[in-house]
Backbone as a chain_set.jsonl record, in Angstrom:
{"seq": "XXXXXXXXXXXXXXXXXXXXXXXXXXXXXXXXXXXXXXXXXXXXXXXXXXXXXXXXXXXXXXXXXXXXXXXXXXXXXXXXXXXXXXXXXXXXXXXXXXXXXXXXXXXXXXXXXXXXXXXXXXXXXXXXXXXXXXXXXXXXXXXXXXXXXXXXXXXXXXXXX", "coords": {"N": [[-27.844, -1.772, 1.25], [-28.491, -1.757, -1.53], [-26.522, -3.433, -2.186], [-26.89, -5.573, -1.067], [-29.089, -6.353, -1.714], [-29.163, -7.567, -4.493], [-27.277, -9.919, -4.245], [-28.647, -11.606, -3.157], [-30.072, -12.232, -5.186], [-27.901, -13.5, -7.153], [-26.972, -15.011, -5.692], [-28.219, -17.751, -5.834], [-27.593, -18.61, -8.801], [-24.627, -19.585, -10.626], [-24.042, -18.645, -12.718], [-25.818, -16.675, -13.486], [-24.496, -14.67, -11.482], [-22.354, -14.572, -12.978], [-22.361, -13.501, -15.215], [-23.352, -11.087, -14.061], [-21.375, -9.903, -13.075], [-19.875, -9.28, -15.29], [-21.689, -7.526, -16.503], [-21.872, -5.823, -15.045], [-18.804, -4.725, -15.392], [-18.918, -3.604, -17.824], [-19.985, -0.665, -17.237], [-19.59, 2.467, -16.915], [-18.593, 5.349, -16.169], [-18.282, 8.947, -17.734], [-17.677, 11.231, -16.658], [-17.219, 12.07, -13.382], [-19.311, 11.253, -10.649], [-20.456, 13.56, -8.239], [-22.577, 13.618, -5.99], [-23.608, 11.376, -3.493], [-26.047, 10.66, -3.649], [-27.055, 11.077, -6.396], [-25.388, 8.28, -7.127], [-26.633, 6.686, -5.662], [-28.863, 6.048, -6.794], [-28.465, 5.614, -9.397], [-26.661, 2.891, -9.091], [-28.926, 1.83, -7.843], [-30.545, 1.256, -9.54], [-29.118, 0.155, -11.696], [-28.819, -2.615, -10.053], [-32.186, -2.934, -10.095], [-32.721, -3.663, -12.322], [-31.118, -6.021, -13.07], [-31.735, -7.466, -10.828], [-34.526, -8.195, -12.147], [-33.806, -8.59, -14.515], [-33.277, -11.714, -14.12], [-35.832, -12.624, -13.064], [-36.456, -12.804, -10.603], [-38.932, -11.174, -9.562], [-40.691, -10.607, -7.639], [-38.296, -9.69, -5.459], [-37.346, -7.854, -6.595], [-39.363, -5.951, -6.899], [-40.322, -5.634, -3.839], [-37.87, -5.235, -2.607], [-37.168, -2.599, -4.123], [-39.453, -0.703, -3.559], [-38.575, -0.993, -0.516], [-35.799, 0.62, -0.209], [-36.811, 2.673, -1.675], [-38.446, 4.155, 0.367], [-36.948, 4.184, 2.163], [-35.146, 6.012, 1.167], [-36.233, 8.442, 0.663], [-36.872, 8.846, 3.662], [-34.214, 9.676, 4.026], [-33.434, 11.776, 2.453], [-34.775, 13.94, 2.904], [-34.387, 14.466, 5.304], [-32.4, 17.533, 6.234], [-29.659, 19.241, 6.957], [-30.403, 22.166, 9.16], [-28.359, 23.542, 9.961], [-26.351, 26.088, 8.862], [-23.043, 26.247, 7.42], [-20.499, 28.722, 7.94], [-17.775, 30.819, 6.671], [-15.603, 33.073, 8.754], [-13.417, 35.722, 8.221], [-10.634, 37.017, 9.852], [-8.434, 39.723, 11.096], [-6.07, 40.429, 13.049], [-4.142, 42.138, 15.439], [-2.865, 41.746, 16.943], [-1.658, 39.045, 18.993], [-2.694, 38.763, 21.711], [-4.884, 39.886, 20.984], [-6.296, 38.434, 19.059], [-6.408, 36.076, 20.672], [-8.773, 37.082, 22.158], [-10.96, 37.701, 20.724], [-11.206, 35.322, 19.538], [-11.733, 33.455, 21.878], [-14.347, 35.158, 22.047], [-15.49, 34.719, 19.871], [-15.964, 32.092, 20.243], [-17.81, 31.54, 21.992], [-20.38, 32.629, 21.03], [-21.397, 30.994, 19.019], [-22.305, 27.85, 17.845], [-20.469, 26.362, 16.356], [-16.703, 26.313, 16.308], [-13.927, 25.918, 13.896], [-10.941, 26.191, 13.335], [-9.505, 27.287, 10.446], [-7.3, 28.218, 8.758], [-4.501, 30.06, 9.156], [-2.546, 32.589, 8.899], [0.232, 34.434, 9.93], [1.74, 37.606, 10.101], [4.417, 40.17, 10.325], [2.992, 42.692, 12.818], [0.292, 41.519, 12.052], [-2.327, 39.593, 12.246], [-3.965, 36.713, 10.505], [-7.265, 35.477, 10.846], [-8.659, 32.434, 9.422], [-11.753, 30.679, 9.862], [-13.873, 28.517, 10.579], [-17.903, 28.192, 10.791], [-20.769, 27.297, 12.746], [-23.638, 28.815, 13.418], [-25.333, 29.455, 16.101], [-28.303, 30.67, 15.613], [-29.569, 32.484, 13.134], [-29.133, 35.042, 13.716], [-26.499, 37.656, 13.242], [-25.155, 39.934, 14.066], [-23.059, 39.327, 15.823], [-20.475, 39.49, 14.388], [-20.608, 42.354, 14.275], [-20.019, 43.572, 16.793], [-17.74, 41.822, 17.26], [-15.535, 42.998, 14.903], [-15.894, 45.856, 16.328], [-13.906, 45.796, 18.591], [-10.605, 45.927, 20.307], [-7.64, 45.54, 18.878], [-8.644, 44.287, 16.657], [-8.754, 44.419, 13.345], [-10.214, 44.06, 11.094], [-13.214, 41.947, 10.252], [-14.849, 39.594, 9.0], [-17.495, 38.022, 7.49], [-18.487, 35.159, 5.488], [-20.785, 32.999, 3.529], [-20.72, 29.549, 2.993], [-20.229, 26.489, 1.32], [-18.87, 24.164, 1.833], [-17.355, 23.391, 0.389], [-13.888, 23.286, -1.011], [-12.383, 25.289, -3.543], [-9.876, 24.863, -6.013]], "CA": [[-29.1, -2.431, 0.986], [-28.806, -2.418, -2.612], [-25.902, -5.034, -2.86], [-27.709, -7.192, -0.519], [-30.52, -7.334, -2.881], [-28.082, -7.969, -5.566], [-26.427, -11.024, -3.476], [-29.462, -12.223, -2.895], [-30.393, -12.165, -6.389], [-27.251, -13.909, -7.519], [-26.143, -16.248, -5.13], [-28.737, -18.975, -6.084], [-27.031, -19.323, -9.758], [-23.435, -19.032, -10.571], [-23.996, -18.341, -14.528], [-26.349, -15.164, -13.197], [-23.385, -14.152, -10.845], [-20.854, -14.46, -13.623], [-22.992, -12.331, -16.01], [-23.733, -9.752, -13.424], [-19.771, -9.722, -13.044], [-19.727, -9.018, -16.439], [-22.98, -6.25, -17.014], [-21.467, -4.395, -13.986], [-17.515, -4.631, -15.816], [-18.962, -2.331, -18.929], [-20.53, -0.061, -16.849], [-18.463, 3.288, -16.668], [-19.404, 6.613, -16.4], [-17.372, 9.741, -18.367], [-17.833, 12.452, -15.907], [-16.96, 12.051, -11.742], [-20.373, 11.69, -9.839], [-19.92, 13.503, -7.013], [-23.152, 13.612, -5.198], [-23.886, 10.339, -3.398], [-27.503, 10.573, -3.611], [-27.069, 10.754, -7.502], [-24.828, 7.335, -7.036], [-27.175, 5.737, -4.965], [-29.721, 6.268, -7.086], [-27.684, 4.243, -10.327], [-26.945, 1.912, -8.906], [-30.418, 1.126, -7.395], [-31.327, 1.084, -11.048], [-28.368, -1.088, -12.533], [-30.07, -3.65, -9.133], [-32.877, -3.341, -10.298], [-32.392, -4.391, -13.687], [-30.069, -7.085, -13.062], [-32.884, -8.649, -10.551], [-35.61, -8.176, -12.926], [-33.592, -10.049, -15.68], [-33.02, -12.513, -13.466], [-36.862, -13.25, -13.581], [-37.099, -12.465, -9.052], [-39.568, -9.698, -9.703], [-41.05, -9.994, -6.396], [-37.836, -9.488, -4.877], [-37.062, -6.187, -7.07], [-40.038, -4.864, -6.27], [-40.381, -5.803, -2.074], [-36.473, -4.083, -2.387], [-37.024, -1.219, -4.25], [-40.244, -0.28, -2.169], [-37.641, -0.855, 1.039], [-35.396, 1.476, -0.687], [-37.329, 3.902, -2.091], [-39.09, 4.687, 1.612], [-35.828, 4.957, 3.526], [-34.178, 7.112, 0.535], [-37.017, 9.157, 1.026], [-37.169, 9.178, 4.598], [-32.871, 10.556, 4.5], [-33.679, 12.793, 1.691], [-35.932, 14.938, 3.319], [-33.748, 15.262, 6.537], [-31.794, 18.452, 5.868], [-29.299, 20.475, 8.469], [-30.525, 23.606, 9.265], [-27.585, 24.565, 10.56], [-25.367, 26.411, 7.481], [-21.755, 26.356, 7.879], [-20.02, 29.96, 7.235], [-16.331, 31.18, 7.364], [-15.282, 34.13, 9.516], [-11.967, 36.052, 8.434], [-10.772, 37.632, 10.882], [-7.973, 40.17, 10.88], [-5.908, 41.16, 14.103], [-2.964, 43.243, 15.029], [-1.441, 40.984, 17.941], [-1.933, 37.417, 19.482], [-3.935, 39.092, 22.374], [-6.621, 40.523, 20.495], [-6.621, 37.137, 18.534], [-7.351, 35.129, 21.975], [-9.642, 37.152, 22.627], [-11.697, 37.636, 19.499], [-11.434, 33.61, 19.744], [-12.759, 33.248, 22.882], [-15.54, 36.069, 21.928], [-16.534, 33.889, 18.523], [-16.966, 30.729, 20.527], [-19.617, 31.903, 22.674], [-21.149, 33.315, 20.142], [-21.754, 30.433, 17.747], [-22.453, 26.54, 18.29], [-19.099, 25.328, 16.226], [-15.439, 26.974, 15.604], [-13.003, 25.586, 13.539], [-9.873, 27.288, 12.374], [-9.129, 26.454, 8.733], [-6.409, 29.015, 8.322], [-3.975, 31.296, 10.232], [-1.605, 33.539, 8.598], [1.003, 35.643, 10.848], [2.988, 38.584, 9.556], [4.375, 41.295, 11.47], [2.151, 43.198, 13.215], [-0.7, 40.963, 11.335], [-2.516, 38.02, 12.354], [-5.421, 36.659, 9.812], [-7.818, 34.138, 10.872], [-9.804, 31.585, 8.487], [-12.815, 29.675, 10.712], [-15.616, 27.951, 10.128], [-18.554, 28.532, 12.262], [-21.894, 27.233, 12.546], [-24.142, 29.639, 14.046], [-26.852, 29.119, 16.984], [-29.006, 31.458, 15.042], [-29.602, 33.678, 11.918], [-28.246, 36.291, 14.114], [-25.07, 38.016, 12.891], [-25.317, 41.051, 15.1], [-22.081, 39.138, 16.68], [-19.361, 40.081, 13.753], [-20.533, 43.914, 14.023], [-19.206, 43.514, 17.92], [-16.475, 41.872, 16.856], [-14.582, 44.262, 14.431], [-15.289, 46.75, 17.81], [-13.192, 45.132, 19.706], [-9.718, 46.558, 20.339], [-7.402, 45.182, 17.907], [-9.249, 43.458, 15.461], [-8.589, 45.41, 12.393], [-11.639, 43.585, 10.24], [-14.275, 40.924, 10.439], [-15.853, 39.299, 7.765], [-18.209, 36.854, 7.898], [-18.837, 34.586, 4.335], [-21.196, 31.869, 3.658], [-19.77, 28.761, 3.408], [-21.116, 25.507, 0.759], [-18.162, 23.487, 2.391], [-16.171, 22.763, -0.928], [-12.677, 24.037, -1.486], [-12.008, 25.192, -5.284], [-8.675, 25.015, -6.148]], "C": [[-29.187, -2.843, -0.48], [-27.941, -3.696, -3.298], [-26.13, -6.122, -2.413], [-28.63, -7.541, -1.305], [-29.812, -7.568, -4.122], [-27.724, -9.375, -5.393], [-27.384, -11.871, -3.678], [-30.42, -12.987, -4.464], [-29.201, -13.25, -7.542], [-26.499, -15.314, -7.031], [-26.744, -17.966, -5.469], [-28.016, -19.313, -7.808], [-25.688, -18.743, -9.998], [-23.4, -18.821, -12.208], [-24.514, -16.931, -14.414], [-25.152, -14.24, -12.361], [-22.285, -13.918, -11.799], [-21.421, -13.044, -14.562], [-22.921, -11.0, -15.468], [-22.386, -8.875, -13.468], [-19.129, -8.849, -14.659], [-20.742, -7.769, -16.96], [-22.097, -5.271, -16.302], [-19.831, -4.255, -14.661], [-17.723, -3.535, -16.923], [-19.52, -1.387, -18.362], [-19.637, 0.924, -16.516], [-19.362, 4.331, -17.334], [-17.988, 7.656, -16.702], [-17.255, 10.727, -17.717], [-17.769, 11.606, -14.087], [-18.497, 12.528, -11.083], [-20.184, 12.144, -8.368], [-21.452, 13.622, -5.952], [-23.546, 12.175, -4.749], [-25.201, 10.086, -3.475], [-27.662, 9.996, -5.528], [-26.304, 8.931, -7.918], [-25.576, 6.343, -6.471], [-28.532, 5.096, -6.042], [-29.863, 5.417, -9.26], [-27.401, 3.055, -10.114], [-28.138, 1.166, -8.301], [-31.223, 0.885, -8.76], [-30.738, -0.041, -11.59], [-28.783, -2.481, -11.231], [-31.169, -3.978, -9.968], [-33.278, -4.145, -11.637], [-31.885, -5.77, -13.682], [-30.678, -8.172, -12.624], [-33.926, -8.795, -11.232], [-35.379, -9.041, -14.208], [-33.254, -11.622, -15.454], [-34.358, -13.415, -12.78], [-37.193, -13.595, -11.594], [-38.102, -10.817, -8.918], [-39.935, -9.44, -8.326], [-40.015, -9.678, -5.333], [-37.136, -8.0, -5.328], [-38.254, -5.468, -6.88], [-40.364, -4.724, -4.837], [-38.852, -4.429, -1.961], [-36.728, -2.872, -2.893], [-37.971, -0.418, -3.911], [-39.545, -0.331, -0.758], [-37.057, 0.282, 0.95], [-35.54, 2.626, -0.686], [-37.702, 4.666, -0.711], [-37.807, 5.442, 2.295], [-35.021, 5.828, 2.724], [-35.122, 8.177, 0.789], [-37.045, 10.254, 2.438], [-35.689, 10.129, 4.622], [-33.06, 11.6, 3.689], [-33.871, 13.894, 2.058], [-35.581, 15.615, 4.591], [-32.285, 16.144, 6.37], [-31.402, 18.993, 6.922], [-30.23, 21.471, 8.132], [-29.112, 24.665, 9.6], [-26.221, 25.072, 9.196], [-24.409, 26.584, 7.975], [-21.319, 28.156, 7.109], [-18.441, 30.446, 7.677], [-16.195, 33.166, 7.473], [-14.102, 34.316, 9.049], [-11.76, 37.458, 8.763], [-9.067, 38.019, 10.689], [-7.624, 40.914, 12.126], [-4.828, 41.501, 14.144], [-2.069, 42.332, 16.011], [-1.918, 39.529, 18.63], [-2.913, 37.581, 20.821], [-5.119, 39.636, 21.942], [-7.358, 39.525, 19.651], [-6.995, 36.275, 19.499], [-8.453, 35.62, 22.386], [-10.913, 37.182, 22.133], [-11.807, 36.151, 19.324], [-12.251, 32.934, 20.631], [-14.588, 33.869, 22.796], [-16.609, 35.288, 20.655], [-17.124, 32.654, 19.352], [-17.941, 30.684, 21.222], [-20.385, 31.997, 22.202], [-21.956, 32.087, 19.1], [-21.399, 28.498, 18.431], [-21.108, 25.699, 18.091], [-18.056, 26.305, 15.967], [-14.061, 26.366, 14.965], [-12.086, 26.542, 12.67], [-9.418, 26.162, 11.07], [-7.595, 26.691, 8.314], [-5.494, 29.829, 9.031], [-2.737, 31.447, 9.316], [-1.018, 34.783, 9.598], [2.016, 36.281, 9.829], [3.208, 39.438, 10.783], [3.8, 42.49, 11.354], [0.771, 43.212, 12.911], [-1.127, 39.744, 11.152], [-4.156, 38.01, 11.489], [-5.844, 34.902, 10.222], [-8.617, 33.646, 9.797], [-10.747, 30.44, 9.336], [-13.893, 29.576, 10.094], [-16.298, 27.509, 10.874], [-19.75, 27.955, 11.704], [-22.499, 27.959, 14.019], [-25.464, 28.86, 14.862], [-28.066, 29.487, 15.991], [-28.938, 32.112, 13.886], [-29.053, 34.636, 12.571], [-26.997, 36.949, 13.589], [-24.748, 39.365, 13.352], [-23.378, 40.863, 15.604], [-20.674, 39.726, 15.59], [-18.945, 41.543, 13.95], [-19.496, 43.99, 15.447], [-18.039, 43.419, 17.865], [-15.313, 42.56, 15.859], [-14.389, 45.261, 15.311], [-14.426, 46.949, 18.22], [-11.842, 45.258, 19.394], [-8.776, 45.477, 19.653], [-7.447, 44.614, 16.748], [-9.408, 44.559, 14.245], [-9.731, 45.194, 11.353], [-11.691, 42.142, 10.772], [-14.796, 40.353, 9.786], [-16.494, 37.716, 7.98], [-19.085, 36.879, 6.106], [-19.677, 33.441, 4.214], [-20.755, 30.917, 3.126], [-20.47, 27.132, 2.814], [-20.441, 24.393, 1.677], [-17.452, 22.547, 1.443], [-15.158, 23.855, -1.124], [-12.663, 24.144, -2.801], [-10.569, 25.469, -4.805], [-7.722, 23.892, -5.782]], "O": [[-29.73, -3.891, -0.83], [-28.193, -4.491, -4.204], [-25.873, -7.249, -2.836], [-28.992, -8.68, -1.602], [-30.701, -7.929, -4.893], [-27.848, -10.094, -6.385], [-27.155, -12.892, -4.326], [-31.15, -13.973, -4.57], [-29.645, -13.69, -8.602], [-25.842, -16.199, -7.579], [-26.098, -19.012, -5.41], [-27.943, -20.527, -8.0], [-25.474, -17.575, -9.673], [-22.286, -18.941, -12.716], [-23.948, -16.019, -15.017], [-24.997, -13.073, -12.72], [-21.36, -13.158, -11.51], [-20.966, -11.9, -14.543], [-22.565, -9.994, -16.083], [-22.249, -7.685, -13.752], [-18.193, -8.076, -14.86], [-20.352, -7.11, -17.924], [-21.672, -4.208, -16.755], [-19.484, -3.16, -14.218], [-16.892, -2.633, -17.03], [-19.839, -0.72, -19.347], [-18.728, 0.524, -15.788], [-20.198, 4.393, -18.236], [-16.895, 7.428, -16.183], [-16.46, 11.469, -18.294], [-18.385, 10.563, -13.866], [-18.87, 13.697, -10.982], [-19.851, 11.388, -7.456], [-21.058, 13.751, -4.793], [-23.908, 11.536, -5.737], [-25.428, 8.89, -3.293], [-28.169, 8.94, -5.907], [-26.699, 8.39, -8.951], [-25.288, 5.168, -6.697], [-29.002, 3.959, -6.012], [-30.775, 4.987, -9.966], [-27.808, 2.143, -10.834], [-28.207, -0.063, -8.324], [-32.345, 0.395, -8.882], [-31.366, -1.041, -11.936], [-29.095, -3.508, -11.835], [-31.239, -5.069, -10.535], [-34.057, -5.09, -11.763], [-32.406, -6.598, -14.43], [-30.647, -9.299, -13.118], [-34.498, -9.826, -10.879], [-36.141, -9.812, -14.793], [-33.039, -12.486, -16.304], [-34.221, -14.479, -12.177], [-38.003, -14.46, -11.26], [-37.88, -9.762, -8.324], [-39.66, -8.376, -7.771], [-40.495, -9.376, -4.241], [-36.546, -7.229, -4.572], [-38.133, -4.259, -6.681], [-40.728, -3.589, -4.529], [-38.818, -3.294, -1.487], [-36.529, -1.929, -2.127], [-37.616, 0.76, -3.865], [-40.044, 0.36, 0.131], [-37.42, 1.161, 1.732], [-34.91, 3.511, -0.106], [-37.275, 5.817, -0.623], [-37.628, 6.578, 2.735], [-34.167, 6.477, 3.329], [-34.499, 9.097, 1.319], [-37.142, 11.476, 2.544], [-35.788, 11.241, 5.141], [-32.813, 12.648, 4.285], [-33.238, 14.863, 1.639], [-36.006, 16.685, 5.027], [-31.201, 15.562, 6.373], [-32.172, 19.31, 7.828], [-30.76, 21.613, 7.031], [-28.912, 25.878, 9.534], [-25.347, 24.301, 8.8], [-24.475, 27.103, 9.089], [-21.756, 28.612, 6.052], [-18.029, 30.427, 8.837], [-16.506, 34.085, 6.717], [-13.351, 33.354, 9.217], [-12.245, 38.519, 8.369], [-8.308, 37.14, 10.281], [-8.358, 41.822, 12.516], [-4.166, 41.361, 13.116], [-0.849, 42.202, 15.913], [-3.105, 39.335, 18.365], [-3.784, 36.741, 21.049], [-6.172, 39.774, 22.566], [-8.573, 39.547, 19.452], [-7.998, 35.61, 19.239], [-9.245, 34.88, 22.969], [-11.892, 36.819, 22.785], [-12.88, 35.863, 18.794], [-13.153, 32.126, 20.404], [-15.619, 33.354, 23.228], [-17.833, 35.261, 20.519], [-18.281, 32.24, 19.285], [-18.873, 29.887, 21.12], [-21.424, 31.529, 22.668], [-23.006, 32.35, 18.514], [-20.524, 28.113, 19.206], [-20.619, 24.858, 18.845], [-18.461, 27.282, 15.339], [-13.08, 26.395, 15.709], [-12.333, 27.311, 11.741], [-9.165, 24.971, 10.887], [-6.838, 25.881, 7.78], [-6.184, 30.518, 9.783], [-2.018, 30.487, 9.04], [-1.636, 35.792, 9.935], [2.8, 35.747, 9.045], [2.567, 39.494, 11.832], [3.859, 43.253, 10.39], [0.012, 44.149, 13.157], [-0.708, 38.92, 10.339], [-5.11, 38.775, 11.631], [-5.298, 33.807, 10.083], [-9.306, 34.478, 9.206], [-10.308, 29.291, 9.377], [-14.6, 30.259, 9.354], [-15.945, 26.635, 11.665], [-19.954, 27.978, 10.491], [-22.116, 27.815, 15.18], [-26.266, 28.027, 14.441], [-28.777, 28.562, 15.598], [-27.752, 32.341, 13.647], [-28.276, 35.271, 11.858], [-26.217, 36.0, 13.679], [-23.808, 39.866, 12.735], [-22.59, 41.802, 15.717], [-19.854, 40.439, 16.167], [-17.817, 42.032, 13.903], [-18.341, 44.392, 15.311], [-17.22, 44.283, 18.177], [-14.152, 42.549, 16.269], [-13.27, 45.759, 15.437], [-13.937, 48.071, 18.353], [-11.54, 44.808, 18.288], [-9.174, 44.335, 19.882], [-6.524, 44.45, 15.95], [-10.215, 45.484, 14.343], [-10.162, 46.192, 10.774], [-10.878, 41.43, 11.362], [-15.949, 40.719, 10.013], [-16.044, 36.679, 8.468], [-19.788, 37.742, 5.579], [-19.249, 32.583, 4.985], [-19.96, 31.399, 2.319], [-21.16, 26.512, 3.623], [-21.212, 23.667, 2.304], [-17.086, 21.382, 1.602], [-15.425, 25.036, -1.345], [-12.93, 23.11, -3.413], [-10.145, 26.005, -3.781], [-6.508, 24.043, -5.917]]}, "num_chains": 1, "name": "protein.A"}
């Protein structure tokens, strides 16, 4: 939306298009933005600028009232559902199917991230999103005949390293 109002802003002169070509060429940032909200939210500025010097006010402000509403409206819609990783620690490949089978019931998503085998030592790495706040289900699972530990971590969904 915001390079359509850009386009729209530029396409009627080709001296304003060359310029813009040229405002947006020095434009460089010293640090890696990584949230796209923070990105969206620059360039809806370097827009708005660009149409405002460009002397279409009523089309920088109709756009960035369009904008503003529907950044608003995604803003505000947040999962509930938190991602968390399970590592999981078993003694043989049957107590690992079954402790597999026993998590996915248990929990809406399962993805394995990780699996390490040694002998007589299988470690899982999954990442689960849970039906519920519940976590009742890990205590079960360490129970459960070969599973040597259980751990259950919460989970932003960025790797370091």
């Amino acid at each position: 939306m915001i390079t359509s109002q850009v386009i729209l802003a530029v396409t009627s002169n080709v001296v304003l298009s060359l310029g813009m070509v040229g405002a947006l060429s020095i434009v460089r940032f010293r640090t890696a933005i990584k949230e796209p909200l923070d990105i969206a939210f620059l360039f809806w500025s370097i827009a708005a600028g660009i149409i405002l010097a460009s002397g279409m006010i009523p089309l920088a402000i109709f756009g960035s009232v369009i904008i503003g509403v529907i950044l608003l409206i995604f803003v505000n819609r947040k999962s509930n559902v938190n991602p968390y990783i399970v590592v999981l620690s078993c003694g043989s490949r049957d107590s690992e199917v079954k402790a597999r089978e026993y998590i996915e019931t248990q929990v809406l998503k399962c993805v394995v991230k990780s699996k390490t085998a040694q002998k007589g030592s299988i470690e899982l790495n999954m990442e689960i999103r849970m039906k519920d706040e519940n976590t009742d289900f890990i205590n079960t699972l360490s129970e459960m005949n070969g599973v040597n530990s259980a751990v259950l971590v919460s989970y932003n969904g960025e790797y370091m390293g």
